[in-house]
C-alpha positions in Angstrom: -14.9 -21.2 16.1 -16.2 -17.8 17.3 -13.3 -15.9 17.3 -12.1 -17.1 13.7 -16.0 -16.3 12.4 -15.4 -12.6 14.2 -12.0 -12.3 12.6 -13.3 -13.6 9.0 -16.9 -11.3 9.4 -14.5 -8.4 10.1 -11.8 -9.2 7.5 -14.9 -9.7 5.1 -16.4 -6.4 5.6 -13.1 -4.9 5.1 -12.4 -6.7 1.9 -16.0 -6.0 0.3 -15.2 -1.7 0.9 -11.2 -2.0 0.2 -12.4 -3.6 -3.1 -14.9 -1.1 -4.1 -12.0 1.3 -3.0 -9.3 -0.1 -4.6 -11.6 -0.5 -7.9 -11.9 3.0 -7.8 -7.9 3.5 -7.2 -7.9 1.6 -10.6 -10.1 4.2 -12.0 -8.6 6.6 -10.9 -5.7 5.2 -12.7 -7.3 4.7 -16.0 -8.8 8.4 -15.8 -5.0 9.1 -15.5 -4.1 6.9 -18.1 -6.7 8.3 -20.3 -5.5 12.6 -19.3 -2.2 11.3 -19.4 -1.1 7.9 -20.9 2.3 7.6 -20.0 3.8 10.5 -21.1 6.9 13.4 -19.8 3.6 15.6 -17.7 2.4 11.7 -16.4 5.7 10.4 -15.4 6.6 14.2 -14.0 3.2 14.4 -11.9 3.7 11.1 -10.4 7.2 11.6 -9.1 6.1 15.3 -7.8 3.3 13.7 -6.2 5.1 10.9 -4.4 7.6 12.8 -2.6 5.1 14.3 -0.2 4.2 10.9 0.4 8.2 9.9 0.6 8.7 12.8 2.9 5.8 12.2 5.5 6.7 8.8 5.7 10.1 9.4 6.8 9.4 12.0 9.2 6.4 10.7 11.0 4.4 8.1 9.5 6.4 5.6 10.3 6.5 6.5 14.0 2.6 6.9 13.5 1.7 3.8 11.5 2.6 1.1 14.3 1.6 3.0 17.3 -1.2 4.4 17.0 -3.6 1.1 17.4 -1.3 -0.5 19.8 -1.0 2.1 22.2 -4.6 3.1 21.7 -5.8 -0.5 22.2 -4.5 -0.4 25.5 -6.9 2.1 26.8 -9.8 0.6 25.1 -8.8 -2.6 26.7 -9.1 -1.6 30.4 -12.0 1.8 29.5 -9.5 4.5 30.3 -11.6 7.0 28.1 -9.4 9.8 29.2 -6.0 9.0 29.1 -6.9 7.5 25.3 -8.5 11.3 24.6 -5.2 12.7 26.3 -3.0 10.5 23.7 -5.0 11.1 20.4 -4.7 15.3 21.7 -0.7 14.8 21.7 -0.4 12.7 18.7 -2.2 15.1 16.4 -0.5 18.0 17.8 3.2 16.6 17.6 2.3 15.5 13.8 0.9 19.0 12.8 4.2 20.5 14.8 6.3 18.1 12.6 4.7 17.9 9.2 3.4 22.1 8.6 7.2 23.2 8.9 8.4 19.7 6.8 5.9 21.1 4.3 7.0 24.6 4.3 10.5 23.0 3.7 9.8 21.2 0.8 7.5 24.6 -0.8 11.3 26.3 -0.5 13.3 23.3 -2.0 10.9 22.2 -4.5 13.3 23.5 -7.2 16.2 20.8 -5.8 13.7 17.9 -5.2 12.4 17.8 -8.5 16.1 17.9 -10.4 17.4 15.5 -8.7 14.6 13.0 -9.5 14.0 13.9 -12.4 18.4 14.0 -13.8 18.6 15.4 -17.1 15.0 16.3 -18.0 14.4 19.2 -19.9 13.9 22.7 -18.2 10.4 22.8 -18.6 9.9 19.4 -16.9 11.8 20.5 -14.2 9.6 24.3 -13.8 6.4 21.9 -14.3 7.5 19.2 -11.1 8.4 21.9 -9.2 4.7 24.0 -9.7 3.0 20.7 -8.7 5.4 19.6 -5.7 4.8 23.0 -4.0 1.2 23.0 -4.2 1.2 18.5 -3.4 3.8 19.9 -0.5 0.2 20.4 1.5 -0.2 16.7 1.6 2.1 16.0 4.0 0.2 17.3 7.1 -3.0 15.8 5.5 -1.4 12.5 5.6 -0.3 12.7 9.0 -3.9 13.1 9.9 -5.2 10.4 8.3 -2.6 8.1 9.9 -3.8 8.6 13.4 -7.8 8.9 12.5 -7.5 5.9 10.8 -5.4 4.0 13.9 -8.1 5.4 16.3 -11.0 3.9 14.4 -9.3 0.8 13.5 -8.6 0.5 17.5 -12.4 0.6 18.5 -13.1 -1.9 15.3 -14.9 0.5 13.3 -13.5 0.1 9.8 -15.8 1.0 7.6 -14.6 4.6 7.2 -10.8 4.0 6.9 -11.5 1.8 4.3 -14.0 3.9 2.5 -11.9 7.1 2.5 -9.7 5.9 -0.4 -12.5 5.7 -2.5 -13.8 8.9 -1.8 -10.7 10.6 -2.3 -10.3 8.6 -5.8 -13.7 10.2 -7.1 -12.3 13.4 -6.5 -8.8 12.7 -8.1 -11.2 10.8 -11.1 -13.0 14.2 -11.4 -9.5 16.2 -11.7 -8.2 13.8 -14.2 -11.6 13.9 -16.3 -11.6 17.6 -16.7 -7.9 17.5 -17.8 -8.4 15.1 -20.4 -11.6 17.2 -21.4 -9.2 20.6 -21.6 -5.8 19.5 -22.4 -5.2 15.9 -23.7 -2.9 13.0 -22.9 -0.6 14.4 -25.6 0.2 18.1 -24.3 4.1 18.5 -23.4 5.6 20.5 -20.1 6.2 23.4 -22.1 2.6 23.8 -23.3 0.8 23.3 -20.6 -1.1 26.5 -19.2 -0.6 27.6 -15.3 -5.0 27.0 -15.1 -3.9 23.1 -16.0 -1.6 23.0 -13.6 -3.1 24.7 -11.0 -6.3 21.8 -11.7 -3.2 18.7 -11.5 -1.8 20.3 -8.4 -4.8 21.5 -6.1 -6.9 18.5 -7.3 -5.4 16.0 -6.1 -4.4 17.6 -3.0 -8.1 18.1 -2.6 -8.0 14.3 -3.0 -5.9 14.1 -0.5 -8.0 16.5 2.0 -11.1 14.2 1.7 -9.2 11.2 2.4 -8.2 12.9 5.5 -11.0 15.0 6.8 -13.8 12.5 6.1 -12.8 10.7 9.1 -12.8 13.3 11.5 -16.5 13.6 12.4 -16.4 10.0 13.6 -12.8 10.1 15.7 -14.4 13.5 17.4 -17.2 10.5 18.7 -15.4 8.7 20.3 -12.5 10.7 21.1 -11.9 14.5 22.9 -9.6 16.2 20.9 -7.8 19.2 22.7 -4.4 20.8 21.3 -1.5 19.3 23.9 2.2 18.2 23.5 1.4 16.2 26.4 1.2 12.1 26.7 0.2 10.2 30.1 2.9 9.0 31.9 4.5 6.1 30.3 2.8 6.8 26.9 5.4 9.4 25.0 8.4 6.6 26.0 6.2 4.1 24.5 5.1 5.8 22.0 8.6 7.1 21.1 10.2 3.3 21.4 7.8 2.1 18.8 7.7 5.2 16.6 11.9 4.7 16.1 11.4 1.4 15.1 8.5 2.9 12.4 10.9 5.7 11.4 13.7 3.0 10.6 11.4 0.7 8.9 9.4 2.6 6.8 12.9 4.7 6.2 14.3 1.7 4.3 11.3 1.4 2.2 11.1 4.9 1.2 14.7 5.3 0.6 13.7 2.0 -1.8 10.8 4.0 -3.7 13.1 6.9 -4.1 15.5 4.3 -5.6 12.6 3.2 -7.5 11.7 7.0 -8.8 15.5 7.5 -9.5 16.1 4.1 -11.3 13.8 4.3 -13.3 13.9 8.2 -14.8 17.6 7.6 -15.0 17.7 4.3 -17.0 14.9 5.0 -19.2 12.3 7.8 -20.3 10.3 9.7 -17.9 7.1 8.0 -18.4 8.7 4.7 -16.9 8.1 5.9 -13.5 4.8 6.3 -14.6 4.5 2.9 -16.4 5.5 1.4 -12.9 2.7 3.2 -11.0 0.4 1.9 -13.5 1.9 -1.5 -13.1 2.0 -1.0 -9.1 -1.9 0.2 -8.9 -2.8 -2.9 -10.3 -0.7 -4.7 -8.4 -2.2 -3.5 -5.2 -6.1 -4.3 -5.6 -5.6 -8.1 -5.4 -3.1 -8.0 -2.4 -5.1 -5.3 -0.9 -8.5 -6.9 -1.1 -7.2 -10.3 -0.6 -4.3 -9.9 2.1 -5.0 -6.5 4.1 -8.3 -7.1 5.5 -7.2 -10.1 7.5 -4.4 -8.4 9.0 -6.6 -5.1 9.7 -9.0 -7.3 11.4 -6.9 -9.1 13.6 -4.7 -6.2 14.8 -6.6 -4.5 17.5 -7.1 -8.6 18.8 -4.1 -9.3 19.0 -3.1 -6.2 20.6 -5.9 -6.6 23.5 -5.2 -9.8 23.8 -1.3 -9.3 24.2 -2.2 -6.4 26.7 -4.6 -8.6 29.1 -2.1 -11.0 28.9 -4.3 -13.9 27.4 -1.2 -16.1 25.9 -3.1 -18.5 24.0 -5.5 -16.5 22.5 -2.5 -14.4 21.4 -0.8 -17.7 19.9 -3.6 -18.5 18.3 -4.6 -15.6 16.6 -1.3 -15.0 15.2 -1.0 -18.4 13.4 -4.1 -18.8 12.0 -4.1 -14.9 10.5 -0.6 -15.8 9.3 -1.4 -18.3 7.5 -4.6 -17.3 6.1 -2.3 -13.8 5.2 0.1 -16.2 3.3 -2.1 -18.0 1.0 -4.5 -15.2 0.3 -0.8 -13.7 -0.8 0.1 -16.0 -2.7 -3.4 -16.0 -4.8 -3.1 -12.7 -4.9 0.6 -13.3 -6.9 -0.8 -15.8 -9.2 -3.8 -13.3 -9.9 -1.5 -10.7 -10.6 0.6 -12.4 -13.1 -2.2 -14.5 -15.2 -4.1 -11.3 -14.9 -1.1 -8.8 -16.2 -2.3 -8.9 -20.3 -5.9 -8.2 -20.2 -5.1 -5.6 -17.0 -2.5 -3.8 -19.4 -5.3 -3.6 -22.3 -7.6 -2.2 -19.7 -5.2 0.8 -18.5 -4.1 1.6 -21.8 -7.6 2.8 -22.9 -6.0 2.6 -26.6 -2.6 4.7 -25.6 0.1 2.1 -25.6 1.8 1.2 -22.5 5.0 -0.3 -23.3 6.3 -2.7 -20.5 2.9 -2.7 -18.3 2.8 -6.4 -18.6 6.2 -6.9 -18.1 6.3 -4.9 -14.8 3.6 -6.4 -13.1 4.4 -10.5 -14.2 8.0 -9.4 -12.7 7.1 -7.7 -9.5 4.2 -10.6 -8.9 5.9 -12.4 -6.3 5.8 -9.9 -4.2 2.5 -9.8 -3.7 3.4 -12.6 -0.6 6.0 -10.5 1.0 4.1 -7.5 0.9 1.2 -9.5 2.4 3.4 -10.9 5.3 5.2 -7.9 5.6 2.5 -5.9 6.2 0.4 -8.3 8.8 4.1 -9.4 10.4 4.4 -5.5 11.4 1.3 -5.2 12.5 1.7 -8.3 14.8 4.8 -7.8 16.1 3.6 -4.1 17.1 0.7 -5.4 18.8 3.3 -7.7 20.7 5.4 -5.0 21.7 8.6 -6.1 19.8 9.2 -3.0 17.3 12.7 -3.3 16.5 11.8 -7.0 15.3 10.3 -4.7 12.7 12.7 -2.8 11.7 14.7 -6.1 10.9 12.1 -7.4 8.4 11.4 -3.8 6.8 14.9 -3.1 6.6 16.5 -6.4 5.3 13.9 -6.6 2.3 14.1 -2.9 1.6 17.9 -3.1 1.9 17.3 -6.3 -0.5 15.1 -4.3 -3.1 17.9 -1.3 -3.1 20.9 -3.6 -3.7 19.4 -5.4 -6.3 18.1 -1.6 -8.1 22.3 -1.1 -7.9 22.7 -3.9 -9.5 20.7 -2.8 -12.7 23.0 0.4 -12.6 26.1 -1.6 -12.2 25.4 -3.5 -15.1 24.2 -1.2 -17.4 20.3 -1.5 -17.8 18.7 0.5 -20.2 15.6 1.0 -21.7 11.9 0.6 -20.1 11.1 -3.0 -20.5 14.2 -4.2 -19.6 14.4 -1.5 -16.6 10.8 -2.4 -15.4 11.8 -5.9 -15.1 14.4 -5.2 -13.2 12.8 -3.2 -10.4 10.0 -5.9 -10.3 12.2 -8.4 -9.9 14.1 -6.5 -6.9 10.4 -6.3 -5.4 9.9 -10.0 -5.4 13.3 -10.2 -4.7 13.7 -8.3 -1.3 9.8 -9.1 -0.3 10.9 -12.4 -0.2 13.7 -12.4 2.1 11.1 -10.3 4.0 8.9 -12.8 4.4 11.6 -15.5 5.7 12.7 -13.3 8.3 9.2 -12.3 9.4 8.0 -15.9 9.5 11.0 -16.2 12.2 10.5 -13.6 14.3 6.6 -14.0 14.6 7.8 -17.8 16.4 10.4 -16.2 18.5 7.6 -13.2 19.7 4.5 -15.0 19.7 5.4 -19.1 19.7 3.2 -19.5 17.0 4.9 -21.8 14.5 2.7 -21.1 11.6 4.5 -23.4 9.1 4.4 -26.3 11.1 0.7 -25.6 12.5 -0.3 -25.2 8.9 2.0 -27.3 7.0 -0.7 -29.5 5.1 -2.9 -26.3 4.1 0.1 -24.5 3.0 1.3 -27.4 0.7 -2.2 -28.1 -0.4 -2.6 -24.3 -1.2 0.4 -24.7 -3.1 -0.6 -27.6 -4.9 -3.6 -25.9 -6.2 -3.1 -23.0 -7.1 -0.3 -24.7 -9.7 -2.9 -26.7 -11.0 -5.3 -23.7 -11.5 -2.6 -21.0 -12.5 -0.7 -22.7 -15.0 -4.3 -23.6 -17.5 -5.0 -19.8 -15.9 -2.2 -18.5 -17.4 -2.5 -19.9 -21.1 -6.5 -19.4 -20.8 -6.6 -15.7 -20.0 -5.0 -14.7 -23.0 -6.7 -17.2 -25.4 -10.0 -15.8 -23.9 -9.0 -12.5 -24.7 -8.5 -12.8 -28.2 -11.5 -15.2 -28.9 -13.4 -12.1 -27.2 -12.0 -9.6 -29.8 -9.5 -8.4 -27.6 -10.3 -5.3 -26.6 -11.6 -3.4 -23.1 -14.9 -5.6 -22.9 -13.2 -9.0 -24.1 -10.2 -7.9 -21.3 -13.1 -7.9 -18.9 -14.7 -11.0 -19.8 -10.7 -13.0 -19.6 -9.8 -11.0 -16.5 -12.9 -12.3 -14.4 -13.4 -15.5 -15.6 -9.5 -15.6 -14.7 -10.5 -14.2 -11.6 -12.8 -16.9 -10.9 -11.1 -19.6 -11.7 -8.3 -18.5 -9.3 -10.1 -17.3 -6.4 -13.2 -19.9 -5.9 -10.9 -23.0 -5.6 -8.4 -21.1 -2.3 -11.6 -19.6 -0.7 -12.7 -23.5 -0.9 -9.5 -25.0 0.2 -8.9 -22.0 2.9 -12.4 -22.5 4.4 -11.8 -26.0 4.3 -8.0 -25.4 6.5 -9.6 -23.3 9.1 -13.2 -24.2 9.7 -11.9 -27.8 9.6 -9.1 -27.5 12.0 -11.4 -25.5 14.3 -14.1 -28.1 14.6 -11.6 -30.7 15.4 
């Protein structure tokens, strides 16, 4: 009973500040939306400003994102203060070593980048991706920062600052996007837009970037001495080089998927469609993040002191009950994003027509389950010290999500509702297979056999959240309308929607765990 309360008070906390976060990341995307809409400059900006992302990923945040809290855990777990200070020295320095030349590589090759995402586009799209790429190009040693501040806190159980640094980064990014919308309009083309606006797209939101970083630091510097060194303890560069390939692969196949993404959608529609998807995707992440992340940021560092002091059951035990819990908060998070995808599309809009918002997130919906077990699978499965297991789930629903993106080539897609379908349908497509595979490998590293442990809650979560989404679905829109439709009657639908989804899991959830615990 303890150790589910600490998991849940933990997973709680997390989920109250990723939800005033993420609420902000949706602000940030209506300021957008609002500077923007989904215009050539918004869908140029956003492909520009994902390939730093793309790029960091690929070179080093995959190696950084699974083992940072394992191999840090370790040393919390049996107080070695020193070799933990020794590790966190050599992690930053190999990262900056890596990611200040990667970015000085992608200043130079900005030009290239930018054509080939963006195909055909007129020459003035292509001069305005590649002004913003060089300057977002800074990015990619910022993120490589965050990565391992964030691991470290998340390792001692302080979470409040990982989870609050996306929303301090948003209000910058909501400042830049303000004053655009102020001084140029969501209207403006490439070829009219002055070098001052671009300088304020550009350096912005790398600032944005910067705070998300840096605002960690003072509190890793507590706990943590940090002295420049290529040097890991003995035993800790293998280790951390064994679980960093199996990141690199992983999170290769999933960016190699968003390129796809980036490239599918410029090619077989209008620029703005990679725009419309980002819109689409933002929303999509603040139910999965708020409902589905927490839990498995909680239980991450307990699973991986528990695995490291060899405490079996504990380990077992952890792993099912988190797994299950990740499952239906997924799954409530797919049926939120889906009855929720009309009024959400009203909101973002802010009066400038979306075409295909809607469409893209009731598509891509059921993957809000396989990125939920996705994400907690990885996390587990590092903590168990079985990385290439993750590379077989990232890669096989990745690989999914790009074969399926062929497919809508092969067969001639065109135009952006029909080509946002598509890609979310891929999503929910590869997530899926994702999820099967991860659900396998978790029994064959941990022996927790989650769908027989939680068979009952998992039908009865099932069960209801049919009989809620379906009146849900039908309700939200008649609400809507009978509310006049606009931003406030959008509001009004979308959180008695909300509601109406979320009270009856927590109930039934509560009801699972606290019940089987007692008994």
């Amino acid at each position: 009973m303890k150790r589910v309360s600490s998991v849940a008070g933990a997973a709680g906390l997390i989920a109250l500040l990723t939800l005033g976060s993420r609420i902000m990341g949706l602000l940030r995307k209506l300021a957008q939306s609002w500077a923007m809409s989904d215009g050539t400059i918004a869908g140029t900006y956003d492909t520009a400003n994902t390939v730093p992302n793309v790029l960091f990923e690929v070179a080093a945040g995959g190696a950084l994102a699974g083992a940072v809290i394992p191999i840090v855990s370790r040393f919390i777990a049996r107080n070695m203060r020193s070799a933990e200070s020794k590790t966190v020295s050599a992690l930053l320095t190999w990262i900056l070593t890596v990611s200040v030349p990667l970015a000085a590589v992608v200043m130079l090759t900005a030009t290239y980048i930018v054509q080939f995402l963006l195909g055909d586009a007129p020459i003035s799209n292509i001069a305005l991706g590649t002004s913003l790429l060089r300057m977002f190009a800074l990015q990619i040693p910022l993120y490589g920062l965050s990565v391992v501040f964030s691991g470290v806190l998340q390792a001692h159980k302080r979470f409040v600052l990982p989870a609050l640094a996306p929303l301090l980064s948003s209000v910058v990014v909501v400042g830049v996007f303000v004053w655009y919308a102020l001084t140029v309009g969501p209207y403006a083309e490439p070829d009219a837009i002055t070098g001052s606006a671009t300088a304020l797209l550009g350096w912005g939101t790398t600032a944005g970037v910067a705070v998300f970083s840096l605002v960690q630091f003072p509190a890793v510097v507590k706990l943590v001495t940090i002295r420049p060194s290529w040097s890991f303890p003995d035993g800790v560069g293998r280790a951390t080089v064994r679980m960093g390939g199996a990141g690199l692969a992983a999170l290769g196949a999933q960016q190699l998927a968003i390129i796809m993404i980036m490239y599918s959608t410029n090619a077989l529609s209008d620029t703005g469609t990679f725009a419309a998807f980002n819109y689409a995707y933002a929303i999509f992440m603040v139910p999965y993040a708020v409902l589905a992340v927490p839990i498995a940021t909680a239980v991450f560092p307990r699973i991986a002191e528990a695995h490291e002091l060899g405490e079996h059951d504990k380990v077992r035990g952890l792993v099912s009950h988190s797994t299950f819990v990740v499952i239906v908060m997924g799954a409530t998070a797919a049926v939120l994003i889906a009855v929720l995808s009309v009024p959400a599309k009203t909101v973002v809009e802010l009066g400038n027509p979306i075409l295909g918002l809607d469409i893209a997130l009731q598509s891509m919906a059921l993957g809000a389950v396989g990125f939920s077990v996705l994400y907690h699978g990885a996390r587990v499965l590092y903590a168990l010290g079985r990385p290439r297991y993750v590379v077989r789930t990232n890669s096989l629903a990745w690989a999914s999500v790009i074969v399926a993106l062929v497919g809508a080539h092969i067969v001639g897609i065109s135009g952006r509702e029909a080509t946002l379908l598509w890609v979310g349908l891929s999503l929910s497509i590869g997530m899926t297979f994702g999820t099967a595979t991860v659900l396998v490998l978790l029994r064959k590293a941990s022996g927790a056999r989650v769908l027989k442990d939680h068979a009952g809650g998992l039908i009865r979560s099932v069960v209801v959240l049919a009989v809620i989404g379906i009146p849900a679905w039908f309700g939200v829109p008649f609400i809507q309308y009978h509310c006049g439709g606009g931003i406030l009657g959008s509001f009004i639908a979308a959180g008695l929607g909300g509601l109406v989804v979320i009270i009856p899991m927590l109930v039934v959830l509560r009801h699972d765990l606290y019940g089987r615990t007692k008994a």
